[in-house]
N, C-alpha and C positions, 0 to 999 in steps of 0.2 A: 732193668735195662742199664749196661754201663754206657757211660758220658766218658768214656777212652775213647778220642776221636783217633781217625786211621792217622793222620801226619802229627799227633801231639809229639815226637822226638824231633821234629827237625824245625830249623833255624834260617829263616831267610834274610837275608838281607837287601831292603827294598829302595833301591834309588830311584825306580820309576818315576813318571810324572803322568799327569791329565788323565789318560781312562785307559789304553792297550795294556801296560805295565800293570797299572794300580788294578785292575780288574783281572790279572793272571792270578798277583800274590791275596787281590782279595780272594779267588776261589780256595789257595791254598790255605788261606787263615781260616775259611770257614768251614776246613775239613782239618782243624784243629794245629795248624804250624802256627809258629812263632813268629811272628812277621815282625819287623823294627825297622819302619818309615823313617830313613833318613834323608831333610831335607837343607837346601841352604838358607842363610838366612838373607843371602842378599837374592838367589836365583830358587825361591821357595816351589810349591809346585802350585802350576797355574789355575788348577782347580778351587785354593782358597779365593782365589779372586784378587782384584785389586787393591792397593795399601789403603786408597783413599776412594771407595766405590760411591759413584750418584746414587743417592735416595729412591728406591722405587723399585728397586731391580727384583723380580719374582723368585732369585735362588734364595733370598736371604729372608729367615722368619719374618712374619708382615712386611713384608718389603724394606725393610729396619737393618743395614749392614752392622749399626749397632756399634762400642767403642773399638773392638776389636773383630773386623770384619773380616780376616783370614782363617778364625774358629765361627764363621758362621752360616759359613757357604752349601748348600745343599748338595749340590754337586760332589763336591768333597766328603761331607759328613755321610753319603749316602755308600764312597765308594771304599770307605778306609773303617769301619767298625771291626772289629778284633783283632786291632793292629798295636802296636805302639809307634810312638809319636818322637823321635830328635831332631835335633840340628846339627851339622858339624860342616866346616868350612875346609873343604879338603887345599887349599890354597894355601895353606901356612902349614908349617911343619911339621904344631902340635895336634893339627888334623889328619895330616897324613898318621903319626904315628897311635893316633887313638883308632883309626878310619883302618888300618892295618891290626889292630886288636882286636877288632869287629871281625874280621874278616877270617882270622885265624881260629873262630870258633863258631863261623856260621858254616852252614851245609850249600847254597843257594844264595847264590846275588843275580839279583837282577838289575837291568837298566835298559832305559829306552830313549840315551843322548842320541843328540846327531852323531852320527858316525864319526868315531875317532875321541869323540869329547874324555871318556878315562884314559886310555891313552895318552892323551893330551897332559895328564894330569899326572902320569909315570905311573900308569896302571895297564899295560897289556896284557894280554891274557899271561902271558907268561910270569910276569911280574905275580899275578895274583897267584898261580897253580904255586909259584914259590912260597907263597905265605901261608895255601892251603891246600894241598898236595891234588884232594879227591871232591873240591869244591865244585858244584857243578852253576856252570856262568850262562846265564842267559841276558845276550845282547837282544835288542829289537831297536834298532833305527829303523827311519821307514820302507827306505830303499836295501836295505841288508847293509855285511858289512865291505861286501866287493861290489864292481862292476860300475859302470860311468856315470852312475847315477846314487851311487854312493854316499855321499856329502850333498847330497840336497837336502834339504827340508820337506814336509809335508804333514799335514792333517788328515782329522777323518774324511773331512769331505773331498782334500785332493786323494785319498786313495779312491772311495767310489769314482774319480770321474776316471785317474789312470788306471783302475781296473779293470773297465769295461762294461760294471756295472749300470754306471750312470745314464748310458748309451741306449740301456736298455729299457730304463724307468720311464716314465712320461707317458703322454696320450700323442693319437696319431695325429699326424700335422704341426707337431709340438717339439720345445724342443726340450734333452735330459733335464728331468726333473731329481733333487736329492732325494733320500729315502725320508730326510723327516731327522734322522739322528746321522751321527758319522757312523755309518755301520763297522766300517773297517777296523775301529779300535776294539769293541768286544767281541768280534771274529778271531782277532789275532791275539786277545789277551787268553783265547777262551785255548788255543791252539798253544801258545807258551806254555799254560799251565797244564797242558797234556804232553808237550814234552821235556818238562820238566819231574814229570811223575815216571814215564819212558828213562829218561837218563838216571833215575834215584834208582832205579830198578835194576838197570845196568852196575850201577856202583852197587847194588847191595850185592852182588854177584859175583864181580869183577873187582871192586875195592878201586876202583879207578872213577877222576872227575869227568865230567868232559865240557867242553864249550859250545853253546848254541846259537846260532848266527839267525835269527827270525826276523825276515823281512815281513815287515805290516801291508807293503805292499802287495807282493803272493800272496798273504792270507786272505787278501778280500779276491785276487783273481780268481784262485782257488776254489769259490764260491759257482763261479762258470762255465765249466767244464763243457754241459749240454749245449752253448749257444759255439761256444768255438767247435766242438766235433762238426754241428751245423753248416758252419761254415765252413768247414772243409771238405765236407760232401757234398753241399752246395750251392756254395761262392753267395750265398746268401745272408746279409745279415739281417738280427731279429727288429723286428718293428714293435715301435711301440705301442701298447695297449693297452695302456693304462690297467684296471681290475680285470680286465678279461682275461679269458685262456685260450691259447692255439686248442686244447684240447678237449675242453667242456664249453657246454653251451646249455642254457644261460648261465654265466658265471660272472657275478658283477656284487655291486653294491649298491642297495636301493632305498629310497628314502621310505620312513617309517612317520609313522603319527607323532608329532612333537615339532621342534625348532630345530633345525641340523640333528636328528637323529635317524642314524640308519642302520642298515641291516645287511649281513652278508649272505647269498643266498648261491651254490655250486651246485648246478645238477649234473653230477658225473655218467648217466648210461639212461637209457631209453624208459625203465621201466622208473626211474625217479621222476621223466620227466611226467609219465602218463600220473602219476601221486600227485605233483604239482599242479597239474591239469585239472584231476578233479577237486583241487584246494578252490585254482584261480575262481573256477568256474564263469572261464570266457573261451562260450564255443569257436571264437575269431582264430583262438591257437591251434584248434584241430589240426590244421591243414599242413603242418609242419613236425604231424605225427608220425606219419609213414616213413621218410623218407631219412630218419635220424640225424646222427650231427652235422653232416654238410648240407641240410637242408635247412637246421635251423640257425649253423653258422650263416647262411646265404640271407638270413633274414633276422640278423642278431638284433639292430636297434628295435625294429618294432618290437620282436619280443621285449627287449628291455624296456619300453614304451609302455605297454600292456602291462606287465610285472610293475611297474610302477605305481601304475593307476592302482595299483589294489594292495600294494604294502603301507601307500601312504595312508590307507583305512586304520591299520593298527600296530600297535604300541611295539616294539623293537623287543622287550620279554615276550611278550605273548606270540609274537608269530616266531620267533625261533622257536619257542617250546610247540608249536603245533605242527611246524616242518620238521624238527627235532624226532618228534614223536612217530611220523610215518615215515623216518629214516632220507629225508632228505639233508644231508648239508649244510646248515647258516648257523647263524651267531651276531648278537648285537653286536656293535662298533661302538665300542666304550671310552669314556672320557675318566677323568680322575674321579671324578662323584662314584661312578658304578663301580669304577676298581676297587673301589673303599670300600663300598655299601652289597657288593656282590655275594649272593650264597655261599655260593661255592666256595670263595677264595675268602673267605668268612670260615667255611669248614675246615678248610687246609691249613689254615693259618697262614697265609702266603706273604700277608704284613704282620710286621711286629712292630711294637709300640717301644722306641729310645730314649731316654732321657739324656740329653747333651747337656753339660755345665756352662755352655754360652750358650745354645741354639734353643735350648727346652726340651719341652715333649713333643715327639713328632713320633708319626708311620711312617716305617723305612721296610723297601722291601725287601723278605725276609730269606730264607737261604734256598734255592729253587730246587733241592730233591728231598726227598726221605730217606731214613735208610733203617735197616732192621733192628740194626746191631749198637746204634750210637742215636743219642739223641741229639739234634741241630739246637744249636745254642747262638746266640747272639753275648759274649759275652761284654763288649762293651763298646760304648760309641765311640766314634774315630775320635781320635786324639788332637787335641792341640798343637799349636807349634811350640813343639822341644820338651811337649808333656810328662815323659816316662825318660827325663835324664838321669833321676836318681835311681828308679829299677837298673837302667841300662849301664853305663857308665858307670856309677855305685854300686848297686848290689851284684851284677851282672860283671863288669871287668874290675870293680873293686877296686876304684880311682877314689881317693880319701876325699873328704869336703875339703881340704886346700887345693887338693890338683880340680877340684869342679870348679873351687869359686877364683883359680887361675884362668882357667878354661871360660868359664865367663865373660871376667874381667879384659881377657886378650879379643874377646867377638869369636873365637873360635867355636861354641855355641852362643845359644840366647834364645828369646821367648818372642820376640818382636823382631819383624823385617827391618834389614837398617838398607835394605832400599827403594826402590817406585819399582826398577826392572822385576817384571814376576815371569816373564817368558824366555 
């Protein structure tokens, strides 16, 4: 098997921050591109965390930010392995003119300022196509880079809420609940790095760059297509349901033998239900045999009532594997313990074991497809701040150790934040 991954010729250039960006170019590092994390040292990225973080905080090993808390962030180190790692201060000269060397021999820049921020900085697109004819650019501000809403700011969680998404989470009576994570950023990272593979495609073809304008906010709208058609057939919007389905019944999650552990249980069509039936073995459900799913929608809690009574007899493995087996639908609801300790994802290899030079040994999860022809590698954990200035800088644009340890010396790079601001 050759380890030639498919993107090992191309050269990104990564100014992302926090997770949409950093999780585009991590998918492309991990189909073997060059990735070179450049960040500032005064506006770092806000995934290493705080300069000076409280004691206790669960991203950082044993809770430990430890001397240098910006290599020790879990967050971070989870999202940047086979990257490299600089600093450069594009606000002084001798950053523009190193920051402009970068750029003249990479393939791919990315970034996900507020709208306008390189620009700002005497970098518009055009600026850059001059420095590299067939570079292809991917912005991502959250609101794109036109329209009234342009220059706002926002997060993961303001995208689910102006998506529409949020509207729709939650149980009935209640009001939008988050998803739990900012969904919006690996939607839109996951989307960049597809049309970032789209436009390299084009240039191998065409010999031409091009610039991609990726609003984070469409990406999570994107996601909703089903509930807006809804609504314009009929002036309805979706209510909320928490684990249920408009479409199956029972379709919920129900408590299992243990301390909060439960079970996911979908009966999708009439003849799962009758399998289920002779599982439950409670003749009370008959009666909502006949008459299929708008009879047993009409009567969803009891059912979920009954179903209850009798999942919490056993252990969340053993009754997936016994609905499993007569083809009904569920699956335990796993916490970190089971991710870890799971068969399966034990067989697949779905974690792999890192060793960080601040952080330790930890499980980081590992690269989520297979493929025939290439073997997935993790080759090394995410990098510190300004880690790989001598590959980069050095060996890579072949800046002597005078012009490095100028470049130093002036704060143009460096290894340590020189300020509190990390956002």
């Amino acid at each position: 098997m050759t380890i030639n991954m498919p993107l090992k010729n191309l050269r990104v250039l990564d100014l992302s921050r926090i997770w949409a960006g950093p999780y585009a170019t991590k998918l492309l590092s991990d189909l073997g591109a060059e990735v070179i994390k450049l960040e500032s040292l005064r506006v770092y990225d806000s995934h290493r965390g705080p300069v000076n973080p409280n004691p206790g905080i669960v991203s950082y090993p044993n809770a430990d930010p430890g001397e240098n808390p910006w290599n020790r962030n879990g967050w971070f180190n989870c999202l940047h392995m086979n990257k490299y790692g600089i600093t450069l201060e594009l606000t002084t000269q001798e950053g523009k003119n190193t920051f402009e060397q970068l750029l003249s021999i990479s393939d791919v820049l990315v970034e996900n300022f507020r709208q306008g921020s390189l620009e700002r900085l005497g970098y518009p697109y055009e600026k850059i196509k001059s420095i590299r004819p067939d570079i292809i650019y991917a912005s991502m501000p959250a609101f794109g880079n036109t329209g009234p809403w342009k220059k706002y700011l926002a997060y993961g969680i303001g995208q689910e809420q102006l998506s529409g998404m949020a509207h729709m989470t939650g149980y009935d009576n209640d009001g939008p609940i988050k998803s739990g994570i900012n969904h919006g950023d690996p939607i839109t990272g996951s989307h960049a790095a597809g049309v970032i593979l789209a436009a390299l495609r084009y240039r191998k073809y065409t010999g031409e760059g091009m610039y991609l304008d990726v609003s984070q906010q469409e990406s999570a709208v994107s996601l909703i297509g089903g509930e807006l058609i809804k609504y314009q057939v009929s002036n309805e919007e979706p209510i909320r349901i928490g684990n249920k389905s408009n479409l199956y019944c029972p379709h919920n999650i129900y408590p299992s033998k243990g301390n909060d552990e439960w079970i996911t249980i979908a009966v999708t069509d009439d003849n799962q239900w009758k399998i289920l039936l002779s599982k439950i073995n409670a003749p009370e459900l008959n009666k909502y045999s006949s008459s299929g799913l708008t009879n047993r929608k009409a009567n969803e809690s009891e059912i979920d009532k009954i179903i209850s009574d009798w999942s919490i007899n056993y252990e969340k493995y053993e009754l997936t594997h016994i609905l499993q087996s007569v083809g009904i639908p569920s699956a335990p609801v796993m916490g970190a313990p089971d991710l870890f300790n799971d068969p399966h994802y034990i067989k697949r290899e779905t974690f792999e074991t890192v060793e960080h030079v601040e952080a330790g040994v930890h499980i980081y999860p590992g690269i989520p497809w297979k493929m025939s022809q290439t073997q997935n590698e993790i080759k090394s954990a995410s990098p510190l701040l300004g880690e790989h200035h001598q590959q980069i800088y050095g060996n890579l644009l072949g800046l002597s150790k005078k012009q490095l340890s100028e470049l130093l010396d002036s704060g143009t790079i460096g290894y340590k934040p020189t300020g509190s601001r990390i956002f």
